[in-house]
C-alpha positions in Angstrom: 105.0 103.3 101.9 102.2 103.0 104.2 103.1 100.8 107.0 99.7 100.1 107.4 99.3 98.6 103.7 102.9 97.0 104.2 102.5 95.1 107.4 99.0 93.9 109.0 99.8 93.7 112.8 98.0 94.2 115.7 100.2 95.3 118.5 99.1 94.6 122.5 100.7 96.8 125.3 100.6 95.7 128.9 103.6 97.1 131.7 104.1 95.0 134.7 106.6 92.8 136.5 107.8 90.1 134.5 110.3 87.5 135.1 112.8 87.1 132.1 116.1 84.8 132.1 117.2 81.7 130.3 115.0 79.3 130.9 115.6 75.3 131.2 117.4 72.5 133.2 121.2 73.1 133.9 122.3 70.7 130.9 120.2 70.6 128.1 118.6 72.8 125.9 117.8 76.4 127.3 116.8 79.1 125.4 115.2 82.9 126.9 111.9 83.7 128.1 109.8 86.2 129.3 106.9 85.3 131.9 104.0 86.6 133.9 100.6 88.3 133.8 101.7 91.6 131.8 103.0 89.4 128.8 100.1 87.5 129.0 97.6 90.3 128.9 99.2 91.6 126.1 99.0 88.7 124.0 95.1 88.7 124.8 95.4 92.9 123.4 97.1 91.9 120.4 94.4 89.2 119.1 91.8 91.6 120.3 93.1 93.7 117.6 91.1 91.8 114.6 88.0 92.2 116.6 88.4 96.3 116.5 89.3 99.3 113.9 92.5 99.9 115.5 96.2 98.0 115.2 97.3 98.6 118.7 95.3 98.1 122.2 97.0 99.6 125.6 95.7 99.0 129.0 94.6 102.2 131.1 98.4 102.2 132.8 99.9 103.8 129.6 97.3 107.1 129.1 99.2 109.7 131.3 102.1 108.8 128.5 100.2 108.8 125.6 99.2 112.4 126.6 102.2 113.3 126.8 102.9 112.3 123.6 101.9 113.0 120.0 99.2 110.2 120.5 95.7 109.9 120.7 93.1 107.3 122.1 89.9 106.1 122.0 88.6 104.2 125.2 87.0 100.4 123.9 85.6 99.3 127.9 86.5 97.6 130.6 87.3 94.1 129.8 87.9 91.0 131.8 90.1 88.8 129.5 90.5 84.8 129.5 92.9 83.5 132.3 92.4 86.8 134.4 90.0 88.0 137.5 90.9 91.2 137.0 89.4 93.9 135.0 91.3 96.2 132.7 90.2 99.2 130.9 91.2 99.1 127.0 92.1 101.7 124.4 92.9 102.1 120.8 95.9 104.4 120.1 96.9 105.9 117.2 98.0 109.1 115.8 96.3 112.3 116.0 96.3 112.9 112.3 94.3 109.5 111.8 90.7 110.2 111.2 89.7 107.7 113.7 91.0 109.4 116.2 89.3 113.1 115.6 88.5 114.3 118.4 85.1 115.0 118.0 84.8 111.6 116.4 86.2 110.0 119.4 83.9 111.7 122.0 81.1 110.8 119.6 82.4 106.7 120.0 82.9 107.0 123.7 79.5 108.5 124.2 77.9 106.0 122.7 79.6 103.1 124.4 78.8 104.3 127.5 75.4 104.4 126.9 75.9 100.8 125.9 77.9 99.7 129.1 75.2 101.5 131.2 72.3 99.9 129.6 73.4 96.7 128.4 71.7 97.2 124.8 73.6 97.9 121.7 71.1 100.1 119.4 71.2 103.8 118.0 74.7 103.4 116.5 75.3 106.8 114.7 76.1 106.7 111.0 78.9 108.8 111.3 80.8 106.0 113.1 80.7 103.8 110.4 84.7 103.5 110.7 84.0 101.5 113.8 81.4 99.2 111.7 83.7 96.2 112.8 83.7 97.6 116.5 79.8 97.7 116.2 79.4 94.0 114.6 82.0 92.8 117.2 79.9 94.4 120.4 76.9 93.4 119.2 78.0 89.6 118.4 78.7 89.7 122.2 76.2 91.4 123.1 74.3 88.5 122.0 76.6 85.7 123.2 75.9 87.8 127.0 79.6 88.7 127.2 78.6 92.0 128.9 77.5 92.3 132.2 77.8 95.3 134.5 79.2 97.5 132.0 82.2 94.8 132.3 82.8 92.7 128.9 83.6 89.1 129.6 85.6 87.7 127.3 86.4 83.8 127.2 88.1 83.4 124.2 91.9 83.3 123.3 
């Protein structure tokens, strides 16, 4: 089967230092837990997942692995994400063999969110991308609500 048509999951990956351990007083109830920014962030990937055409978001920190790897990507911005100053580029990954990530396909997307971040409008989005027809509405939904700024999207939600 088609994992895909079997489970719907969206997937966030985020590396970092965590702190992990059984957490809890002394006596009592304890259970294990896993804290700090990295798990955070990639709660924040994984629900950004229904906002895009792709089941699994990385930060920037994992490309010189997915290269290394039969994997490809396709860049989604820079992102500054509820809870968190810093910014942090985003990706897509997937396998090669998936048509959203053709290369030429990929180059066609990244081009035309640049011209996007550079001139804070959203228009001229070729018909050849209309896999990405969620990524557009989604982009252009914030474009409206003034989530990008900079080349930098703001994001305040969950």
């Amino acid at each position: 089967h088609n994992m895909q048509q079997t489970i719907n999951a969206g997937i966030g990956l985020s590396c970092g230092l965590v702190v992990m351990g059984d957490l809890g007083p002394k006596q009592g109830v304890r259970k294990f837990g896993i804290l700090g920014d990295p798990v955070n962030l990639a709660s924040r990937l994984e629900s950004l997942t229904r906002y895009f055409s792709t089941e699994i978001i990385i930060t920037k920190d994992f490309l010189s692995t997915t290269h290394k790897l039969p994997l490809a990507t396709r860049r989604l911005g820079d992102y500054r994400v509820k809870g968190r100053q810093e910014v942090v580029s985003l990706y897509a990954l997937g396998r090669p063999d998936d048509p959203r990530f053709e290369s030429s396909i990929v180059t066609l997307w990244e081009n035309w969110l640049s011209v996007v971040e550079k001139n804070s409008t959203i228009e001229n989005f070729p018909p050849q991308l209309k896999m990405f027809q969620k990524d557009f509405e989604t982009l252009s939904k914030w474009h409206k609500l003034g989530f990008l700024n900079q080349g930098i999207w703001s994001l305040e939600e969950k």
